[in-house]
N, C-alpha and C positions, 0 to 999 in steps of 0.2 A: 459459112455453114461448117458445123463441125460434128465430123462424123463416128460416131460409136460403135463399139461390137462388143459390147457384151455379150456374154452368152445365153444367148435368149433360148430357153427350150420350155413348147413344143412352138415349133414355126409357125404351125400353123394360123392363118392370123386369124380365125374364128374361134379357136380354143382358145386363143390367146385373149381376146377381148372377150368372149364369155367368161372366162376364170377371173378378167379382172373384177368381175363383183358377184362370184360364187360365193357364196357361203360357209366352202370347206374349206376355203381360205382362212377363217376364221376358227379354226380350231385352232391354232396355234394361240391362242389367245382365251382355250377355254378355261384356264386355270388361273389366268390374271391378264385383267384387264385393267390399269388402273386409272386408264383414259375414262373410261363410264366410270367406273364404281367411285370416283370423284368426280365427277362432275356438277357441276353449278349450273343450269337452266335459266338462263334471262330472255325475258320479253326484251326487244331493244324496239322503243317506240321514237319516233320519229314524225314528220308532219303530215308524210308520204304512207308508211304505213308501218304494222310494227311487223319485226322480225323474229325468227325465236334463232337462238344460240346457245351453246354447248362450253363452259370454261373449265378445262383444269390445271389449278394450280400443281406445279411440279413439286413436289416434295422437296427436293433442292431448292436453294435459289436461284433461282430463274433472272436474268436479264434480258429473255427474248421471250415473244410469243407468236406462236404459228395461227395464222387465221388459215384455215382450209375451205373449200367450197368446191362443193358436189357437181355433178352432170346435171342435166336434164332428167327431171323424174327418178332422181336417188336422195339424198340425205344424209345429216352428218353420220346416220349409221351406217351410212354405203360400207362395202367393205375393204375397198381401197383407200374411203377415208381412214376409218379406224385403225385398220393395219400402215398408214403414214403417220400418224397420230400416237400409236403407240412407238415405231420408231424413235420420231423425233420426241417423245415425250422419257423414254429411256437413255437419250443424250442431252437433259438437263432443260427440254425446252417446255414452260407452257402453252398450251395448248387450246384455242379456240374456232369451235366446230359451228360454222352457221348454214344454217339453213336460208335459200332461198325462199319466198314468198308460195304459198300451197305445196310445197315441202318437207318431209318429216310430219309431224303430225302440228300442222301450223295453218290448216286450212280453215282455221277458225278464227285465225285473226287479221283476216281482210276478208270483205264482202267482194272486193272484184278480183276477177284472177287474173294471175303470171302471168307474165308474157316475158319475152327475151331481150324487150328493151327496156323493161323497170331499173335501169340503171341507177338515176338517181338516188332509189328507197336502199339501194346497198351501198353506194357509196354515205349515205347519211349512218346506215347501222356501222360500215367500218370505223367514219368519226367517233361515233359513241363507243365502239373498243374501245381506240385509240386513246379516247379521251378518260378513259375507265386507269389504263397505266402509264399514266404521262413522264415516269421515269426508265420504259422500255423499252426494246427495239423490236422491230418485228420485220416478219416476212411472209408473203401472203402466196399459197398454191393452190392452184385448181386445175380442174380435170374437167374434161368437154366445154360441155359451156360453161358450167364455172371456168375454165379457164379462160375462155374467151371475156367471160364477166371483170376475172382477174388482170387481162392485157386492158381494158376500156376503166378500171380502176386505177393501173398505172397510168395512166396517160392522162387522166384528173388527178392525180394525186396531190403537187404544184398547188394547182388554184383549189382542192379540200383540204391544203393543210396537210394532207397525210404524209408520212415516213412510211420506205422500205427497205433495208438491207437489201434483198433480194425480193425478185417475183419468179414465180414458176407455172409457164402455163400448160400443161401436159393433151396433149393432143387436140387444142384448140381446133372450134370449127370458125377459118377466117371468112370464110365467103360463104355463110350459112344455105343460103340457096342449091347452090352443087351438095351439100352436104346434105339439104334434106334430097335431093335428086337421087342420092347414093342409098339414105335411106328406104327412099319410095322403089328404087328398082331390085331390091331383097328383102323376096318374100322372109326370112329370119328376122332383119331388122324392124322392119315394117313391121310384123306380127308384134316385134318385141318393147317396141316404143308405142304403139297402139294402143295395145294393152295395158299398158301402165298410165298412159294418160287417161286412159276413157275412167281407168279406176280411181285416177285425181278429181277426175269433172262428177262424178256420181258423189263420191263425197261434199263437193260442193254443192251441188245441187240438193243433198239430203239440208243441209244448214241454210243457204239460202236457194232456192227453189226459184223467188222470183226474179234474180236476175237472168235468167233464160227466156230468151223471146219463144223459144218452141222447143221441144224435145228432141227434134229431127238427128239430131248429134248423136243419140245413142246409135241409131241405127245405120250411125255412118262405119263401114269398113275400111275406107280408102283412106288414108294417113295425110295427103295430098291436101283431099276433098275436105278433111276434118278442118285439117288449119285456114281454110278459107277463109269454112264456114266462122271458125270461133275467131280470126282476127277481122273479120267485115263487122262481125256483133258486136267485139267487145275493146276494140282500138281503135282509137284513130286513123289507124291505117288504111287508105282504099284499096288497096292493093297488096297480094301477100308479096308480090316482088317491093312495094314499097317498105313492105314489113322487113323482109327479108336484109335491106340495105341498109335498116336504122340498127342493126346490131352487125354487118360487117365490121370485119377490120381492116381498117383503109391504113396507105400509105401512112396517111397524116397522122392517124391515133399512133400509131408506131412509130412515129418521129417527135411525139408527142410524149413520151415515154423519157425520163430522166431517173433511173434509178435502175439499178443491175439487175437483167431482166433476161431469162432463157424460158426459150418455146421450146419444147420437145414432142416429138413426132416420129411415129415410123413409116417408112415406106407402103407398110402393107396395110396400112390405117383400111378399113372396109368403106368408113362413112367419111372419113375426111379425106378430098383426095391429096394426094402430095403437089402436086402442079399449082395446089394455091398458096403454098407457101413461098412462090414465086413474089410476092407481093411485098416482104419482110424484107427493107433495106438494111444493107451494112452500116450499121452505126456503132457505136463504141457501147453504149448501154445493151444493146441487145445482142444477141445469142440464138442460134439456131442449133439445137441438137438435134440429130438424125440417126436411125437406126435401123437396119434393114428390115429387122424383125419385132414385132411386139404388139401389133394388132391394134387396137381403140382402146388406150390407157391401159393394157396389160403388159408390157417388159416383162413377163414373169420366168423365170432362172431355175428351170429342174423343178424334180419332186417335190421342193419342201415350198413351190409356190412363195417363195419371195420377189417382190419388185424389184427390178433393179434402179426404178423413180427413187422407194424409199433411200438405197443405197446413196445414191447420186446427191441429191438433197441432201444427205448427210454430211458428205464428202466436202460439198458445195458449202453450206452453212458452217456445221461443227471444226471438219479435220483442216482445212483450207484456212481460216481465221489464227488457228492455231500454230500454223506452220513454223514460225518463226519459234515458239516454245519447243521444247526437245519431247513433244508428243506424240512419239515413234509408236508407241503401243497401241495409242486411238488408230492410228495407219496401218500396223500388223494385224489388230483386231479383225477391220474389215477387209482387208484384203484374202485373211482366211473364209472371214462370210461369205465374201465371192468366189471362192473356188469349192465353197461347199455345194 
């Protein structure tokens, strides 16, 4: 385990993971954006299902491309994406934003919905990146469950064929179960995850209607109670503890894992607890970063609401590769970012 202390301000760890996907985060970016305002839009279809995605080509030329993917119930517009996206899109790298499945505005192209073990349908949409720039490198990040998405990617990646330089998986939830526990015992998160799902299922339900055995889900409150209901209807699952186990991260996936790979977490995560990250053996490919402070994917640094993930990632990808060239100024650069 390797431990960090950036300077994480404000401590608090609910401001902190609230700020990671405010919106006035996003002002910094209201004069140029050129992650959207280039963007390429692809359906990526596949046998499983099709995906939508987000490409931008870097104005430079690019030898790397970042695939990123969102939490639960965010998107490639989340704001933590775009604000990683435009980072590393300002240090030469292109850029590719996907959407999970009823995601973004992609609820129209699958009849049945998400769930947290559609593994398969994204490992098939990252082949078809992949297979989009067969002379580039890449490196794959995500945040909550997409990160959790991101570590059960590494660890098929071998038998898909895939390449990664790096993987980055930012505040993964390993043992989903305690994490939805965490969620269910705060009334803040509860309210906040709730609500965003019911507002995914109402869309769906506007497009396809009859895949709903009954209505009874609007009128559900309990977050608990909801995922029951919706994995007994519409999974295989019998069970949400069985559900809940077919997207842990076990030992094995983790040892499963061949490619330079850091989990990053903070102590004061609300929804993930730290004690499951008990479970991540020492191995040479993987990496446990730790930080006392930074809440559910916010490390945010002072007033000017920077991440310190973006910084890191940087660090990790760009200035780190570089090291051996005399590119002392990408190093001075950031080093003054961070004490701004």
């Amino acid at each position: 385990m390797i431990i960090c202390q950036p300077p994480i301000r404000p401590k608090n760890k609910h401001l902190q993971s609230v700020l990671a996907s405010s919106k006035i985060r996003l002002l910094r970016l209201r004069k140029n954006n050129p992650v959207v305002a280039n963007q390429v839009e692809q359906e990526l279809e596949s046998p499983l299902a099709t995906l939508l995605g987000h490409y931008t080509a870097n104005t430079r030329e690019s030898d790397t491309v970042a695939i990123l993917l969102h939490g639960w119930e965010g998107s490639s517009q989340s704001t933590y994406i775009q604000l990683l996206a435009n980072s590393l899109y300002a240090e030469g790298l292109d850029i590719y934003r996907l959407n999970l499945r009823d995601h973004g505005d992609s609820h129209h192209l699958n009849e049945d919905l998400f769930h947290s073990c559609r593994i398969e349908e994204v490992v098939q949409a990252v082949q078809n990146i992949q297979a989009q720039f067969p002379n580039k490198k890449f490196i794959l990040c995500g945040f909550s469950l997409g990160a959790n998405f991101a570590l059960r990617i590494a660890s098929r990646a071998k038998e898909a064929g895939l390449s990664f330089e790096h993987v980055f998986a930012v505040s993964p939830p390993l043992i989903p179960k305690n994490s939805m526990d965490a969620i269910h015992g705060s009334k803040l998160y509860n309210s906040y995850f709730l609500k965003k799902w019911k507002r995914s299922l109402h869309i769906k339900n506007k497009l396809y209607p009859h895949i709903f055995n009954d209505q009874r889900w609007q009128q559900e409150e309990n977050l608990e109670k909801l995922t029951q209901m919706l994995i007994l209807d519409h999974t295989e699952y019998n069970t949400t503890d069985d559900y809940f186990s077919g997207y842990s991260i076990t030992p094995d996936i983790i040892r499963s894992i061949n490619c330079p790979t850091q989990v990053i977490t903070a102590w004061d995560d609300p929804v993930i607890p730290f004690k499951d990250f008990s479970t991540i053996d020492r191995l040479p490919e993987i990496k446990l970063i730790t930080t006392a402070h930074g809440g559910h994917c916010g490390f945010i640094q002072g007033w000017r609401m920077r991440s310190w993930i973006e910084d890191h990632i940087i660090e990790t990808c760009v200035i780190k590769p570089l090291h051996n060239e005399r590119a002392s100024p990408r190093k001075m650069s950031l080093r003054k970012l961070r004490r701004k």
